[in-house]
N, C-alpha and C positions, 0 to 999 in steps of 0.2 A: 191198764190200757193207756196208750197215748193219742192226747188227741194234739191236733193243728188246725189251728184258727188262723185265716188269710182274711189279713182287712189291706182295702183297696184305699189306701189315705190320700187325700188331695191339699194343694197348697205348700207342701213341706217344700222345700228348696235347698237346708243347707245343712250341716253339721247340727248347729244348736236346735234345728226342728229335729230331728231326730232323735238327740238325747232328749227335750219335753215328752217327745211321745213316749218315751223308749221309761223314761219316770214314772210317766204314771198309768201309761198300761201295768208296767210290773207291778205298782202296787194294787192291780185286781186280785181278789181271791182267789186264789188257785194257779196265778201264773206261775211257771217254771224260769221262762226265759223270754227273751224277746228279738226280734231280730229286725232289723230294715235295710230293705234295700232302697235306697233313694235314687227318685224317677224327677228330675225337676222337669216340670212341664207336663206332667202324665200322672195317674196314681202311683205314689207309691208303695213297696209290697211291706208292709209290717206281720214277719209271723210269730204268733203267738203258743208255746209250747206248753202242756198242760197232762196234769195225769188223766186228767175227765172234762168232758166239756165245761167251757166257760157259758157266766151268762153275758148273751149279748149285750144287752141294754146296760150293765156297766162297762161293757170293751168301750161301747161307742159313747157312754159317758165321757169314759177317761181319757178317749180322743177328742172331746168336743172340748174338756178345762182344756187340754193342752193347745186349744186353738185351732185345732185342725178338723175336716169334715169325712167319717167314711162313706165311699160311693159304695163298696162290694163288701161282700164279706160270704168267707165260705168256712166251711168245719169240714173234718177229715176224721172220723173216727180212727180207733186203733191203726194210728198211721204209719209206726214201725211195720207191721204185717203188710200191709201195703204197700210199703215203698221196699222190705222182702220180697214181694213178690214179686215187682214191679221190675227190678235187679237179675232175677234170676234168671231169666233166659241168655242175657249179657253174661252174666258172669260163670254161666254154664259155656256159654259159645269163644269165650276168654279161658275157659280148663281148656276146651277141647284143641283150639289152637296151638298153646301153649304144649300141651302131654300128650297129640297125635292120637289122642285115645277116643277123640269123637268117630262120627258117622265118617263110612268111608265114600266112593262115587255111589250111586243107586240107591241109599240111606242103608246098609247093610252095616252092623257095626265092626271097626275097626280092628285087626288085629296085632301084635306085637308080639314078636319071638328072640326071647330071652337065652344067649347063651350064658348058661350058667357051671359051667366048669371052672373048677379050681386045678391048678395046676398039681403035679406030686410037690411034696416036699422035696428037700433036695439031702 
């Protein structure tokens, strides 16, 4: 299962606060990967990618050595299905555009007539 952990960091400002965090959040148990997006002046978004949930209270440890405070923090269970899901009507509405094969006016579905003759040889 994959989970995503969103922590809400405050104070970071520049490059070098980001790789601190980005340090020693990974070295939590179980992290995968890490990501930030840096917000100077507002939280900003560090996510945390993981096979199973993490435990908090060393996420927010290993924000708090690296100097920095989290305000938020949220988890997303099994967040690939989720964010499939999440996709799929876009990316159905993207076929349909695309191959003329969605819903036609009245929602009635669409049809398509294929000439399929081959010529004789010659």
């Amino acid at each position: 299962m994959s989970t995503v952990t969103t922590l809400g960091v405050t104070g970071m400002t520049c490059a070098n606060c980001v790789a601190h965090v980005t340090k020693d959040v990974e070295a939590v148990a179980g992290v995968e990967n890490v990501s930030v997006e840096l917000r100077v002046g507002e939280e900003s978004e560090v996510t945390v990618f993981s096979d199973e949930p993490l435990d908090e209270a060393a996420l927010r440890k290993a924000v708090d050595e690296a100097g920095y405070t989290v305000a938020s923090y949220s988890v997303q269970e099994d967040a690939l299905a989720a964010q499939y899901a999440e996709q799929a009507p876009e990316k159905q509405s993207a076929h349909d555009c695309a191959c003329g094969c969605g819903p036609a006016e009245g929602g009635a579905p669409a049809t398509k007539t294929y000439d399929l003759q081959v010529p004789p040889s010659a």
